[in-house]
C-alpha positions in Angstrom: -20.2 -5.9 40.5 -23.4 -7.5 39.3 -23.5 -7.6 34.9 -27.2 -5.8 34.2 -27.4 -8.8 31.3 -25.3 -11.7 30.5 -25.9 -13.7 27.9 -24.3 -15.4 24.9 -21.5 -14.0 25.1 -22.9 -10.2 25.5 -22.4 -8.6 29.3 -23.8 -5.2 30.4 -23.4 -3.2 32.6 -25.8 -0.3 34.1 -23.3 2.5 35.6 -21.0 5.3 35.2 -18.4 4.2 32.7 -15.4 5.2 35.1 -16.8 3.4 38.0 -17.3 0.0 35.7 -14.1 0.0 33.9 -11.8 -0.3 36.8 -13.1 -3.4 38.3 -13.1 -4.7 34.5 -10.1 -7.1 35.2 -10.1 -8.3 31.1 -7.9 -7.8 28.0 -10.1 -6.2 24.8 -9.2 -6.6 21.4 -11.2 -3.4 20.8 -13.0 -0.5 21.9 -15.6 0.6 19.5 -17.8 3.8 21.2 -19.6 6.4 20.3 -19.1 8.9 22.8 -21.2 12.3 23.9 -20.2 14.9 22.2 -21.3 17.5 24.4 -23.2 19.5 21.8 -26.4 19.7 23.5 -28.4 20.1 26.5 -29.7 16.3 27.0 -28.5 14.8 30.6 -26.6 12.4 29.0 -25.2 14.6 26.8 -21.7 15.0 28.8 -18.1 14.8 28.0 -16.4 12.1 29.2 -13.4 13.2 30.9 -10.4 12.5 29.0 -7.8 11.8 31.4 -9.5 8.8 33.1 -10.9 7.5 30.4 -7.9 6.9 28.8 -6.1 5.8 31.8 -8.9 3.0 31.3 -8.4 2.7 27.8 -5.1 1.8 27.6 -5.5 -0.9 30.7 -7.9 -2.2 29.0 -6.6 -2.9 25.2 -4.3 -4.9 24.4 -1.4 -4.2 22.1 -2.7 -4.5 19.0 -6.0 -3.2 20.0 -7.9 -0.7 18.1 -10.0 1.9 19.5 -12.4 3.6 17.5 -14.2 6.8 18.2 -17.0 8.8 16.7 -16.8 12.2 16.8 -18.3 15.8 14.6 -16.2 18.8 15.4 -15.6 20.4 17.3 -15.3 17.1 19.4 -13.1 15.0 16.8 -10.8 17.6 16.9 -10.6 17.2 21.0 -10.5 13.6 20.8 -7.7 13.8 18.6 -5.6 16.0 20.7 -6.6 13.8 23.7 -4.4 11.1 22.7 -2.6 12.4 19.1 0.3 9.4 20.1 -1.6 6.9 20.0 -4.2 8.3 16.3 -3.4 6.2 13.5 -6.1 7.6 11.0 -9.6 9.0 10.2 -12.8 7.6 8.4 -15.8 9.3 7.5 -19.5 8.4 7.7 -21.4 9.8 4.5 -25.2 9.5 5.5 -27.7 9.7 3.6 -29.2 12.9 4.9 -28.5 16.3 6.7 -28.9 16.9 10.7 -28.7 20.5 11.0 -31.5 21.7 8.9 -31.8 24.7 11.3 -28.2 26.2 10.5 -28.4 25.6 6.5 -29.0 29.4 6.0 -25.6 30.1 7.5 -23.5 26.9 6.6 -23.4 23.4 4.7 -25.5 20.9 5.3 -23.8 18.5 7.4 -24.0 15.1 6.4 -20.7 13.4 8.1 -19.2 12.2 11.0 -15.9 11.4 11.8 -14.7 7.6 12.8 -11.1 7.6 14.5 -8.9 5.2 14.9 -6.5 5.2 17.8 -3.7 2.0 18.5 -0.6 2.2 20.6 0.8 -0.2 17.5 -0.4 -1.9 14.5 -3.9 -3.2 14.9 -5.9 -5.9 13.3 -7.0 -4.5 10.3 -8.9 -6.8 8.0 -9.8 -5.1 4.6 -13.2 -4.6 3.5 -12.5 -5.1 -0.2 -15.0 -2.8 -2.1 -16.2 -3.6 -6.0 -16.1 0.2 -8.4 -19.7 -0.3 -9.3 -21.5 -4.0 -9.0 -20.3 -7.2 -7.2 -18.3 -9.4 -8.7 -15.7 -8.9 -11.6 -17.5 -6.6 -14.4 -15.8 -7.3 -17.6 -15.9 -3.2 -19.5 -14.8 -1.6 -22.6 -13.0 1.4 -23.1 -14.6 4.3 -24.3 -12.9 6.0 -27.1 -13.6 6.6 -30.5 -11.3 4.0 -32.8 -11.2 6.2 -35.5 -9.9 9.6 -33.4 -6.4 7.3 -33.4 -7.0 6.2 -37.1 -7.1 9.9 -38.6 -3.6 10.6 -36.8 -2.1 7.3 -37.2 -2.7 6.3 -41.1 -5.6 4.7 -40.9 -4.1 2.7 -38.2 -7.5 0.7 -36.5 -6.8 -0.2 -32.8 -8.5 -2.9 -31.2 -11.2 -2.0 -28.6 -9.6 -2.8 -25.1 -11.5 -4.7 -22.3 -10.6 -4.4 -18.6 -11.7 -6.1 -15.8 -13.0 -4.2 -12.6 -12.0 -5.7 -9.5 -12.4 -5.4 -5.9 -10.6 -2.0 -4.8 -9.3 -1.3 -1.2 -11.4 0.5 1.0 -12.0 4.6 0.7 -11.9 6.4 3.8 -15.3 7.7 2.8 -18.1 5.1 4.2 -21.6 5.5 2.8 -24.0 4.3 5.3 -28.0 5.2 5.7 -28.7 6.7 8.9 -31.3 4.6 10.9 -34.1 6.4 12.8 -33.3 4.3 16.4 -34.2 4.5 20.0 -31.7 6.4 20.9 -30.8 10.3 19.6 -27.5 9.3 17.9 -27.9 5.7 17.3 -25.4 4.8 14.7 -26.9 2.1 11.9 -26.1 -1.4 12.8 -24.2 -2.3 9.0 -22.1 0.8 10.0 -20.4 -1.0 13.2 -20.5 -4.4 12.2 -18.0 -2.7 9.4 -15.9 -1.9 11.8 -16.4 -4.9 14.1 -14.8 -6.5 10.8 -12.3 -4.7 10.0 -10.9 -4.5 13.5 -11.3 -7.3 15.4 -12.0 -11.5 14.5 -14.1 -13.9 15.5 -14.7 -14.6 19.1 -12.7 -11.7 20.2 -14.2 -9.7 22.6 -15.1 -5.9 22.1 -16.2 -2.9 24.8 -18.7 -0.5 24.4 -18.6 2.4 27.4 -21.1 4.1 26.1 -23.6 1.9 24.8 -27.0 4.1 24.5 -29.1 1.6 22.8 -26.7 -1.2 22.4 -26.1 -1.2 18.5 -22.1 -1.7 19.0 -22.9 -5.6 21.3 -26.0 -6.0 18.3 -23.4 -6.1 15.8 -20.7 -8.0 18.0 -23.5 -10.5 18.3 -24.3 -10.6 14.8 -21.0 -10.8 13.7 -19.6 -13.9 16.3 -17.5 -11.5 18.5 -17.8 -11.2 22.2 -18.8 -7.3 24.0 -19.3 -5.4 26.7 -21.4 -2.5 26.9 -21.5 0.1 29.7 -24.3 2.4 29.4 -25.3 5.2 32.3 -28.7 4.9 32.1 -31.3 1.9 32.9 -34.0 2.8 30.6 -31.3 2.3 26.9 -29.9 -0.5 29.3 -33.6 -2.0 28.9 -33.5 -0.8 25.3 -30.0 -2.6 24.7 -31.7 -5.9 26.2 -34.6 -6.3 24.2 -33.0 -5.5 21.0 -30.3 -8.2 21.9 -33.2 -10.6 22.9 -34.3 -10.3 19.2 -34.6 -13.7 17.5 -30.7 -14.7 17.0 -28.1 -17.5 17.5 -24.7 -16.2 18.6 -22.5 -19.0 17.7 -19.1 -19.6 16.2 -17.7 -22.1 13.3 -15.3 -24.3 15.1 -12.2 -25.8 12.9 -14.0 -29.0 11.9 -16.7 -26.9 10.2 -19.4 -27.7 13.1 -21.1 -24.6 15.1 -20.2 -24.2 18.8 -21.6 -21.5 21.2 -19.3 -19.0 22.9 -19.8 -17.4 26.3 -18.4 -14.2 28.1 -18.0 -16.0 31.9 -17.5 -13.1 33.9 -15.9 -14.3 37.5 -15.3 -12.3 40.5 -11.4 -11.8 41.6 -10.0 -11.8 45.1 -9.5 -7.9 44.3 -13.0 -7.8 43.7 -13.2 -7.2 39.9 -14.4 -9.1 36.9 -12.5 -11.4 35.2 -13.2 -14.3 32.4 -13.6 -17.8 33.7 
């Protein structure tokens, strides 16, 4: 099994996801995918079965691996039944427009999607501290009227109150901007390297089974991690490449400060799979 591409630290492969993954002979430290939903009548447009694809999953991840799924119903809800052990919790994409502008006369405009986390335990999760309103700390006065307390309170005058904003934990809601892309449901780049962040650290290595155009191993490269992307068909494969062959340095900060490339050496195993070097 031949990688389509293979290059700092990025690896794809051009094939039906459940014939790759079993000769993958490697331990991720997440899956981050964006499956077909099933919702409409493009080719590629087709369910992945659940039973082997979990069956992969779970070989695949390690222990504190996160996977995380997109989904729009009905689909979330089947993801989430596919594997309700292992769901840990839901986020959702608020975009910045509508996608189903031929429905509005007989229901919301639907401007979400679902992002689903599934672990078997506790998975890296590093915070993506969020500021109320600007960067930074925003000193900020209270607003109330010092004489509504000094009628009640004999001509009592309190002093006006400042409080600091700070950075607040992160919503479950996400606000992203769609991006019009190469692919039909290309999710934006700054969406996935979010979660790239928050689930995984540099130099750890990510799949992608169903890549389309190849913005989850676009944001592993941008972000210093390590992916591989599976993706059915050769002309996103092609897509995937030359976005990845953009102007960019994949490179990692070593512990004396300097900057030191990381590869993805992929090596064949006397059972014939892929395995790192």
């Amino acid at each position: 099994m031949t990688p389509y591409y293979e290059r700092n630290g990025i690896a794809i492969f051009c094939g039906d996801c459940l014939e790759v993954m079993p000769g993958l002979e490697l331990e991720f430290d997440a899956i981050i995918a964006d499956l077909p939903f099933g919702i409409t009548a493009c080719d590629w447009d087709t369910v992945i079965p659940f039973e082997p694809l979990w069956r992969e999953y779970k070989r695949l991840i390690k222990a504190n691996g996160a996977v995380v799924l997109f989904g729009s119903q009905p689909f979330t809800s089947m993801l989430v039944m596919s594997n309700l052990e292992w769901f840990k919790h839901e986020w959702i994409w608020q975009k910045n427009t509508g996608g189903n502008f031929l429905n509005v006369v007989r229901e919301p405009m639907k401007e979400h999607e679902s992002v689903l986390l599934f672990s078997s335990g506790n998975s890296t999760y590093n915070r993506q501290m969020q500021n109320r309103s600007e960067a930074g700390i925003k000193r900020q006065s209270s607003p109330f009227q010092p004489s509504a307390l000094s009628d009640n309170y004999n001509n009592f005058t309190p002093k006006v109150v400042e409080r600091e904003v700070f950075f607040r934990v992160p919503s479950s809601v996400q606000k992203f901007n769609r991006e019009l892309g190469l692919h039909p449901t290309q999710k934006p780049v700054s969406l996935i390297s979010y979660m790239v962040r928050t689930y995984t650290n540099p130099g750890e290595l990510i799949i992608d089974n169903a890549m389309g155009s190849g913005t989850t191993l676009l944001a592993a490269q941008n972000e210093g991690r390590r992916a591989i992307g599976i993706e059915i068909s050769e002309e996103y494969c092609k897509i995937a490449v030359d976005r990845l062959r953009q102007p960019s340095f994949f490179s990692l900060p070593t512990t004396n400060g300097n900057v030191e490339a990381r590869q993805l050496e992929l090596m064949p195993s006397e059972e014939g799979g892929l395995h790192e070097r």
